[in-house]
C-alpha angles and dihedrals in degrees: 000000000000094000114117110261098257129117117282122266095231097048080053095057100037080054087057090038086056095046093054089043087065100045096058083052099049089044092055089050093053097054099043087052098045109136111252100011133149125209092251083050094044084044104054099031079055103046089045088051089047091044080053099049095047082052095075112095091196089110127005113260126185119202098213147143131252094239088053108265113142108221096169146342149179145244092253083056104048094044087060099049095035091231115127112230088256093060096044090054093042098105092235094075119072135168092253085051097052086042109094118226115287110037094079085118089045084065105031089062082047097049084045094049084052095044098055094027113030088238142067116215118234115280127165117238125146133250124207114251118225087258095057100253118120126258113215102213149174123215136177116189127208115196107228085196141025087251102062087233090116114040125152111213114211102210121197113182118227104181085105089055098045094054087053098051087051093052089052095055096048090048085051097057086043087059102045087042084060102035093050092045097057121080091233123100105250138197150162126212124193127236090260088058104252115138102232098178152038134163126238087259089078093062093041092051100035110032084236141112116205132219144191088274091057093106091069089045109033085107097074089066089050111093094239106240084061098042092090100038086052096050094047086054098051089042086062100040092051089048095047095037087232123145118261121243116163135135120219134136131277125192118247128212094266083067086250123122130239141184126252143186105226112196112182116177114190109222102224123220131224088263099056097257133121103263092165152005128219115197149172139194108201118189105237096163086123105056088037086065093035076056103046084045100058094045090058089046085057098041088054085046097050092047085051094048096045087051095053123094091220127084109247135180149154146227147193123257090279096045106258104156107237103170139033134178141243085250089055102062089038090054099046105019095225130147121243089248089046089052086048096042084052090253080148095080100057082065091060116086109272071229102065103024091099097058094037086063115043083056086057098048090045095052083048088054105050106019097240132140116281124207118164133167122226160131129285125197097219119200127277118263088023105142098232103147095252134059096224110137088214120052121197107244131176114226118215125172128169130188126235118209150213118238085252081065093251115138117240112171133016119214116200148164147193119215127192113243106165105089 
């Protein structure tokens, strides 16, 4: 399931084994019907282009006969089995004897198919290497003659393929051990689009069980004001190969929607195209609604804090201001990038900066409550009722803190208290 979308190896090399299977063919017909030939001449023209032909080490190749007999081979050969040449033609080394027990139907359908044909089609067995491993093949015979006492064997080696699809197997249960043991939805889709697998965590979410045909309903499980947003997206993502991150709602089991995080990452093949995606759905309801609280909070907040007669504004846990409001900029007739920039302390009295600060660095320091009295510069043309450029204020300032007892925001607020 989880193999790029390209053709098969073995169909690859049983391709190659059948073209080299015609052109022997078509070499022995060429010479046989060679104009003005006599049968010596037929003979030795065809055993040098066969000498020729069992000279190219491009793919193993064994001379034998069907009852076992080795007649000739090759290096390619030779390299496979472990045997030398000289082994190999020794007399005492045949090609039962370098088959390993139970695939005696596996040749004798071979040895028939010659018999009848004058070929064998490419099947895949396995030979004993000198060593005694075994050696996965595929072979493909061709008969030289109508007997089957003179067959060329064309040998491709697997055992390269077979470690990779092992490997494979083993990756993919790897992967299904991991994606059936989160908690997020998880799934695969082909490069022809087709979605090939989902985890058990789909059906207990959902209520529903997915199948192949998933990719022309997934939308009934979007919640349909997102159906078009999320296909746009994916549209984009599978046009500029680039991974998938969007949030949107998906409908549970209860009939109720929730809102997910889908991930989605394209596996890129050798030749630059889309052969799989890796995806995931993870339930993020919760954090959605911890988010839209907490907007509302601060939108309360922000509504309070505009009403109130008193300056008020906040800051991280390093006391970085990060709000002010309406009061503020009416009071000191500041800008927003002034009050960032700490425009705000050249409001305070040159007299009681000091004082003002090392409260609020203090308070920085250890966290505690900060309350400091001093005097603030207000804009020019405020009604205030006086015409005194500095107006007495009380500075108050509390922290508010994680549950790990870290502080992560400071309230405060400056209150007029010169009448």
């Amino acid at each position: 399931m989880l193999q790029e979308e390209r053709p098969d190896l073995k169909e690859q090399l049983q391709q190659r084994i059948v073209e080299l299977q015609e052109e022997l063919h078509s070499l022995a017909s060429d010479i046989s019907y060679a104009p003005n030939a006599n049968a010596v001449d037929v003979s030795q023209e065809y055993r040098s282009s066969l000498e020729r032909f069992l000279a190219a080490d491009s793919i193993a190749m064994l001379r034998c006969t069907i009852g076992g007999t080795v007649i000739d081979v090759n290096q390619a050969f030779t390299d496979m089995i472990g045997y030398t040449k000289e082994e190999a033609l020794s007399g005492t080394l045949d090609w039962t004897k370098m088959t390993p027990p139970g695939w005696e139907a596996a040749d004798a359908n071979a040895i028939q198919q010659i018999l009848q044909g004058g070929s064998a089609v490419p099947f895949e067995k396995e030979y004993l290497h000198k060593s005694g491993q075994k050696v996965p093949i595929m072979l493909a015979v061709s008969a030289l003659d109508s007997t089957g006492d003179d067959c060329l064997c064309l040998f491709v080696d697997l055992s390269e393929q077979k470690r990779k699809e092992a490997e494979l197997k083993l990756s993919e249960a790897q992967f299904r051990l991991l994606a059936e043991s989160i908690p997020q939805m998880v799934f695969t889709v082909a490069a022809n689009g087709v979605t090939d697998y989902f985890n058990k965590r789909w059906g207990e979410l959902t209520g529903v069980q997915p199948t192949f045909g998933f990719e022309n309903t997934w939308h009934e499980l979007c919640h349909p004001d997102d159906v078009e947003r999320v296909q746009e997206y994916w549209n984009g993502a599978k046009s500029n190969k680039t991974p998938v991150q969007i949030e949107s709602r998906y409908k549970r089991k209860d009939g109720t929607y929730a809102w997910a995080l889908q991930r989605a990452f394209p596996f890129i093949d050798e030749d630059g195209n889309i052969a799989k995606w890796f995806g995931t759905l993870t339930d993020i309801d919760e954090q959605k609604q911890a988010e839209e609280e907490i907007r509302a909070s601060e939108i309360r907040f922000r509504t309070l804090a505009d009403a109130i007669p008193q300056i008020v504004w906040t800051a991280d846990g390093d006391g970085r201001i990060d709000f002010f409001n309406h009061r503020w900029f009416e009071y000191t007739g500041l800008s927003i990038q002034q009050s960032r920039d700490d425009g705000w302390k050249l409001l305070i009295h040159p007299d009681d900066l000091p004082a003002y600060m090392k409260e609020w660095e203090n308070a920085l320091k250890t966290g505690d409550t900060y309350e400091v009295n001093f005097r603030l510069r207000r804009a020019v043309g405020i009604k205030n009722g006086s015409d005194k450029a500095y107006r007495r204020h009380l500075g108050r300032a509390v922290a508010l803190r994680a549950r790990n007892g870290q502080v992560i925001k400071w309230f405060a607020t400056w209150t007029e208290i010169e009448h």
